[in-house]
Every structure is written in structure tokens, then in C-alpha cells.
Backbone as CSV, one residue per row, in Angstrom:
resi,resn,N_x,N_y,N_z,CA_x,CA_y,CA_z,C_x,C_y,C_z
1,UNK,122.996,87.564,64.650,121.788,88.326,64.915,120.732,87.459,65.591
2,UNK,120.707,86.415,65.164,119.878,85.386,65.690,119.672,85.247,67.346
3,UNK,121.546,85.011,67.522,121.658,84.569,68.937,121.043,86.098,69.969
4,UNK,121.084,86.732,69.122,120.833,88.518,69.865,119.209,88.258,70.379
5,UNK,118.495,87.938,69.048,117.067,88.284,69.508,116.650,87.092,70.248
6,UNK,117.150,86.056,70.927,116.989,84.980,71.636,117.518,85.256,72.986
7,UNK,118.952,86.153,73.060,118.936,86.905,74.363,118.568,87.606,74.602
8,UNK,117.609,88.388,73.813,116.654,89.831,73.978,115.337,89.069,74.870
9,UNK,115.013,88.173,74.068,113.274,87.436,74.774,113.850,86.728,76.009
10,UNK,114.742,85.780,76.174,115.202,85.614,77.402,115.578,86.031,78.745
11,UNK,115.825,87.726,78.424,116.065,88.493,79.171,114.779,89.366,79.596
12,UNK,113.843,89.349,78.457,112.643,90.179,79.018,111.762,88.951,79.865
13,UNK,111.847,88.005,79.378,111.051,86.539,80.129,111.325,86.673,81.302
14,UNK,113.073,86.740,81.576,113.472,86.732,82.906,113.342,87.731,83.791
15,UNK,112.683,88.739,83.600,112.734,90.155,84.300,111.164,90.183,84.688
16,UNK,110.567,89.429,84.123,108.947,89.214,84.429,108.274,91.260,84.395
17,UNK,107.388,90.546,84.667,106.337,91.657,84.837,106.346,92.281,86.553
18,UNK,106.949,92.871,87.189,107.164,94.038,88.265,105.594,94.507,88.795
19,UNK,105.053,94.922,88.372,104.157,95.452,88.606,102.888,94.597,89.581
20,UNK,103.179,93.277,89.640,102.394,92.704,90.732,103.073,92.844,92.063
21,UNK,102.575,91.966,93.064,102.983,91.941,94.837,104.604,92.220,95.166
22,UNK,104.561,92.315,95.552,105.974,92.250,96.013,105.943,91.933,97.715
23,UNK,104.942,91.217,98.128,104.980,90.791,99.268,104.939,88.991,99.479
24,UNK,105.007,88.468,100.665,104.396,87.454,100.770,104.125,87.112,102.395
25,UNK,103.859,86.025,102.782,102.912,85.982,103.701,104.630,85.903,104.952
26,UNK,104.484,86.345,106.295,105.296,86.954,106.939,104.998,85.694,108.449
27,UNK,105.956,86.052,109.306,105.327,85.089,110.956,104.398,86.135,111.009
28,UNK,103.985,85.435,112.687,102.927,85.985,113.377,103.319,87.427,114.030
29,UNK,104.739,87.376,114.353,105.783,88.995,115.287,106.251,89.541,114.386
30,UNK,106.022,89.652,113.048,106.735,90.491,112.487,105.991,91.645,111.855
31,UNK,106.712,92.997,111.730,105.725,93.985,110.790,106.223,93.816,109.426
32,UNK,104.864,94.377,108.486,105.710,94.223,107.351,105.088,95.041,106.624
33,UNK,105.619,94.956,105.345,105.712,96.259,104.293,105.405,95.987,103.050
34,UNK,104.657,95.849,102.073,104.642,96.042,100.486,104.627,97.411,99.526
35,UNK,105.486,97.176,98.876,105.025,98.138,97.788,104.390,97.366,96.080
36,UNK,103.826,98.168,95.837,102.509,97.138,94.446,102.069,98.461,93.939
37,UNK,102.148,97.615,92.477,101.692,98.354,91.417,100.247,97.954,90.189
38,UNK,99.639,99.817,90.248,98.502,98.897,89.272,98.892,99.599,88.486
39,UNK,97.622,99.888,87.385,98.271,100.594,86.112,97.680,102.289,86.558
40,UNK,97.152,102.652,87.645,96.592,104.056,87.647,97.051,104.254,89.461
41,UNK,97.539,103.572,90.266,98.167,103.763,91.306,99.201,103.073,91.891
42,UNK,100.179,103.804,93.011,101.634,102.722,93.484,100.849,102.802,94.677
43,UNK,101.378,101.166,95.246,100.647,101.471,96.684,101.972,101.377,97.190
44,UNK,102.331,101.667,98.786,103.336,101.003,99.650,102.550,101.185,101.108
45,UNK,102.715,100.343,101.571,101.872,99.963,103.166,102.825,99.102,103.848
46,UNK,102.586,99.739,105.443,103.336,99.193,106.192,102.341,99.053,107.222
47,UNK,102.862,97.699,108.175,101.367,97.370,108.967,101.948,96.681,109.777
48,UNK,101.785,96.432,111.453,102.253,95.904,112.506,101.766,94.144,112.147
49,UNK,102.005,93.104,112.872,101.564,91.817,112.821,100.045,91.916,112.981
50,UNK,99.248,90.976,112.247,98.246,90.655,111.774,97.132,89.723,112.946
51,UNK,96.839,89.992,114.056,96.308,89.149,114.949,94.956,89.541,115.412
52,UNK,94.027,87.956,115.024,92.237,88.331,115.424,92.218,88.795,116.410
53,UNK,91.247,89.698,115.909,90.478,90.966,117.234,91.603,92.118,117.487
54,UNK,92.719,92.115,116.774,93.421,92.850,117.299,93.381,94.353,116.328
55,UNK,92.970,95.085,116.573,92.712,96.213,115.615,94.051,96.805,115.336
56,UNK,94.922,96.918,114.347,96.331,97.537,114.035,96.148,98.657,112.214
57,UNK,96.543,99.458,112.126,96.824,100.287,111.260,97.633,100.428,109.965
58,UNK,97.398,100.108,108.870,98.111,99.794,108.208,98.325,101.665,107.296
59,UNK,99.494,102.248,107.701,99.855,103.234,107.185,100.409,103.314,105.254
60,UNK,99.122,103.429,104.449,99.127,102.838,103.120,99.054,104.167,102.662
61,UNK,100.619,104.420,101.927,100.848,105.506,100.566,100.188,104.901,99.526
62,UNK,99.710,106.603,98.707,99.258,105.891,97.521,99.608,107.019,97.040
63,UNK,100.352,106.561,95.456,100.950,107.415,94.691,99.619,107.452,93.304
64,UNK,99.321,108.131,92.697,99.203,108.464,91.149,99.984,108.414,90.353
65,UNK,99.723,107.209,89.666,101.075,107.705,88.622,101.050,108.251,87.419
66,UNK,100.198,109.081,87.209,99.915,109.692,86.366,100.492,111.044,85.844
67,UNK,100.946,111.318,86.950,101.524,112.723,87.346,102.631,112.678,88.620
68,UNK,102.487,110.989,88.851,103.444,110.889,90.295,102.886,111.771,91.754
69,UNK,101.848,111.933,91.706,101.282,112.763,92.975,100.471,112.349,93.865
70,UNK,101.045,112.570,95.228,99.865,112.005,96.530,98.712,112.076,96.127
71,UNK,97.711,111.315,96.432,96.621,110.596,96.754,95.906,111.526,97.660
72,UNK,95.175,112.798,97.174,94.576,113.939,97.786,93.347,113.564,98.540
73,UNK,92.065,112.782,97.988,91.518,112.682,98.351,90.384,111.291,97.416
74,UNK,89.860,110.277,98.196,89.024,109.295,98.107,89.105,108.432,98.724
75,UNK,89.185,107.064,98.553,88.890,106.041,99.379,89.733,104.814,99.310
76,UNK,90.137,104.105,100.445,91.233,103.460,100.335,91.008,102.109,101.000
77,UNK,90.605,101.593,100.548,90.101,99.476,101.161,91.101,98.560,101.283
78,UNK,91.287,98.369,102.046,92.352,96.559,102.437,92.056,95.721,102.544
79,UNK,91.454,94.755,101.076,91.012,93.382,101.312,92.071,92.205,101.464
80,UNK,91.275,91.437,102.539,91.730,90.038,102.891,91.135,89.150,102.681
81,UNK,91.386,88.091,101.249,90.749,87.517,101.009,91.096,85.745,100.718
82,UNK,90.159,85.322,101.448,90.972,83.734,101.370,89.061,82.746,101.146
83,UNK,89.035,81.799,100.721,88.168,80.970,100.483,86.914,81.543,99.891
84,UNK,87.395,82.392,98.705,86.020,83.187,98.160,85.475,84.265,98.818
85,UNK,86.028,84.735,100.152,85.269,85.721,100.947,86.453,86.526,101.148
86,UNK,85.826,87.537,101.267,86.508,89.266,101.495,86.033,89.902,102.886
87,UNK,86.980,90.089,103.586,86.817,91.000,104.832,87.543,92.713,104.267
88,UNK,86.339,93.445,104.065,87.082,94.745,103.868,87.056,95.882,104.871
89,UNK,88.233,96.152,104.807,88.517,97.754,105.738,88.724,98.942,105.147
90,UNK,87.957,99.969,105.362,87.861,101.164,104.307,88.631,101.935,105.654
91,UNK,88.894,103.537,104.977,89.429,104.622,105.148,89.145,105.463,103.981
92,UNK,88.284,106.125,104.601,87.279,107.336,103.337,88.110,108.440,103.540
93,UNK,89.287,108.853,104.208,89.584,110.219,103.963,91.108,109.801,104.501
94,UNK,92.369,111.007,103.755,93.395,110.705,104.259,93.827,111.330,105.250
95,UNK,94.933,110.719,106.003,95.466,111.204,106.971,96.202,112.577,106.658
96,UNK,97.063,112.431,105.346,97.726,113.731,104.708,98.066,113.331,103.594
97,UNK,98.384,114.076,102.931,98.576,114.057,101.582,99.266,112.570,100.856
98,UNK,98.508,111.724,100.750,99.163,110.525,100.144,99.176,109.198,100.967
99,UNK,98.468,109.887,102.294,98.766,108.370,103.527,96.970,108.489,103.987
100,UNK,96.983,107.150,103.770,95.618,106.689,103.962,96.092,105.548,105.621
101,UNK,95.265,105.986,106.517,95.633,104.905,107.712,94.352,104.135,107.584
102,UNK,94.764,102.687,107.259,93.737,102.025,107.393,93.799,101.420,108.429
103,UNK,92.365,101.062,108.919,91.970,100.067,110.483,91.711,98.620,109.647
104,UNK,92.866,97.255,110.317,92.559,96.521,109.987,92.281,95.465,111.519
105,UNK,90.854,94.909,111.566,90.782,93.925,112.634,90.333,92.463,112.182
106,UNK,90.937,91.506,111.663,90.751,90.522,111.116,90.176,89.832,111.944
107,UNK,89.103,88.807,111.427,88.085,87.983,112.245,88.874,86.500,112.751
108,UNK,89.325,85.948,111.727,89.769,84.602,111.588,91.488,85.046,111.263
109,UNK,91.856,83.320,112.284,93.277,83.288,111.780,93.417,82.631,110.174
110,UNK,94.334,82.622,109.501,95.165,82.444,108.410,95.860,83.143,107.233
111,UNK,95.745,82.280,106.121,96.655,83.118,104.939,95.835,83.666,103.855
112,UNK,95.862,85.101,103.897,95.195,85.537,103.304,96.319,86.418,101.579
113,UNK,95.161,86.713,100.942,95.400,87.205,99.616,95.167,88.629,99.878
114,UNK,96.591,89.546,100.029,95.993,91.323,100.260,95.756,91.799,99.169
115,UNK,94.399,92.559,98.771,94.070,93.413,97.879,93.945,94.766,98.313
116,UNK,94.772,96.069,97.672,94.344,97.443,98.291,93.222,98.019,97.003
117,UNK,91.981,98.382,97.487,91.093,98.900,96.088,91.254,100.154,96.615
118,UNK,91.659,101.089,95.139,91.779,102.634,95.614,90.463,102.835,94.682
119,UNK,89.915,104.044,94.964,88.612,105.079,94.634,88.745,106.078,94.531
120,UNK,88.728,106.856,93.454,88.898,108.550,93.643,88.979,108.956,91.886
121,UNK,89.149,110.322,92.045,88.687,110.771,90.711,89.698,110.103,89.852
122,UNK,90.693,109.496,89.760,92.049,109.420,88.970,91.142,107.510,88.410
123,UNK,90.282,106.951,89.111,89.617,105.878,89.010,89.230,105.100,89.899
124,UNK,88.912,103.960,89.285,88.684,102.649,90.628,89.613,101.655,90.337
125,UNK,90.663,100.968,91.297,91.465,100.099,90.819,91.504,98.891,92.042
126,UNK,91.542,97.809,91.749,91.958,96.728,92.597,93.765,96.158,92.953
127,UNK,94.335,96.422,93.441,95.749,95.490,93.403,96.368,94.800,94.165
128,UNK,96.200,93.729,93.669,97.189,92.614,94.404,98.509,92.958,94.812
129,UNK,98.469,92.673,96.116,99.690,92.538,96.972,100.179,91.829,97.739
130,UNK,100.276,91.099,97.263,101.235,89.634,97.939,99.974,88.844,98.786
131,UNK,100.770,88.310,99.466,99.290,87.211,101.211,100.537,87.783,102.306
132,UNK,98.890,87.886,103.306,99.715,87.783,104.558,98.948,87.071,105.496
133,UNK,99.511,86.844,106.499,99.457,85.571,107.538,98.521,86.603,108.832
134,UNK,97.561,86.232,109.233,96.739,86.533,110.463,97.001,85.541,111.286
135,UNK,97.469,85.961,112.569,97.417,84.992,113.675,96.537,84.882,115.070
């Protein structure tokens, strides 16, 4: 019985906690994709390469998981955040039911920390999603 509950904690140790990034920082030509979890929304976003001045769209689902249902209506931010400072990009209304297109035009090159903050009646939530690379 012993050896049981020692492969029970070993196995939950090893399976970690899911619910953070599932991204990380990408080249300069590539598009890329996260899906991330908070405790009151799923995000998944997909977004062309990351380059200053270059204005690109990051097409960001957002699920409820409360009920599992598109993201009807509020507000949807893509922070990039590296050395204490936050560059944020809002999108106050969705494109359709569950897809928020955000405008992202990053100032500076490097590696940043993505945060998506959702807003709307279901709450306010912050979630980490991996870093990505501005070039």
C-alpha cells in the first residue's frame, strides 16, 4: 500500500498543473498559436510573426468555462510584458461569437511575457501564456 501512495504523488507531481502557458517564445518567420487556461476562461490565439511597427492580428478564442460557451461580449487585452512595463492592445467588441481579433503593433524588439486579460460579465481575469519573441 505504501509503494501505491508514493506512485500516486509521483504521478500527480509529474503531470504538473496544465492550466498555465502552453506557449513559448518562437523565431522571427514563424506564426504561432497558444492555448491557456485560467480558472473563469480558455484562451487559444493564433497570431502571424511579431515585428516593430508592424501591426498583425492576433485571432484570440475565448471560451467560458463555466458553461463551455463563446465569449459573447466584453473586452479582450494582449499584454506584452518584459522589464516591468506592459504594452497593451485591447479589442472591446468581438468579431463573432467567441473570436476577439486583436491589433497587436509592438514598439520594441524582444522577449516578451504574453498576458491575455479578459473583461466581461463572467469576470476579470489575467492569463499567462507563454513569451513570445518581437522582431
Amino acid at each position: 500500500m505504501r509503494k501505491l501512495t508514493w506512485l500516486l504523488i509521483a504521478l500527480v507531481v509529474a503531470c504538473g498543473d496544465t492550466r498555465d502557458a502552453q506557449h513559448d517564445a518562437h523565431g522571427e518567420d514563424e506564426n504561432w498559436a497558444v492555448t491557456s487556461w485560467g480558472k473563469t476562461y480558455e484562451i487559444f490565439a493564433e497570431c502571424a510573426p511579431l515585428v516593430v511597427g508592424k501591426p498583425v492580428r492576433s485571432h484570440t478564442h475565448v471560451t467560458v468555462l463555466s458553461d463551455f460557451s463563446p465569449l459573447r461580449s466584453g473586452k479582450v487585452t494582449a499584454v506584452l510584458r518584459a522589464d516591468g512595463r506592459d504594452s497593451e492592445f485591447v479589442q472591446e467588441t468581438a468579431l463573432r461569437d467567441g473570436i476577439f481579433s486583436v491589433e497587436i503593433t509592438p514598439a520594441a524588439a524582444g522577449t516578451y511575457a504574453l498576458i491575455f486579460r479578459v473583461e466581461s460579465e463572467a469576470g476579470k481575469e489575467d492569463i499567462a501564456s507563454g513569451t513570445v519573441r518581437v522582431a
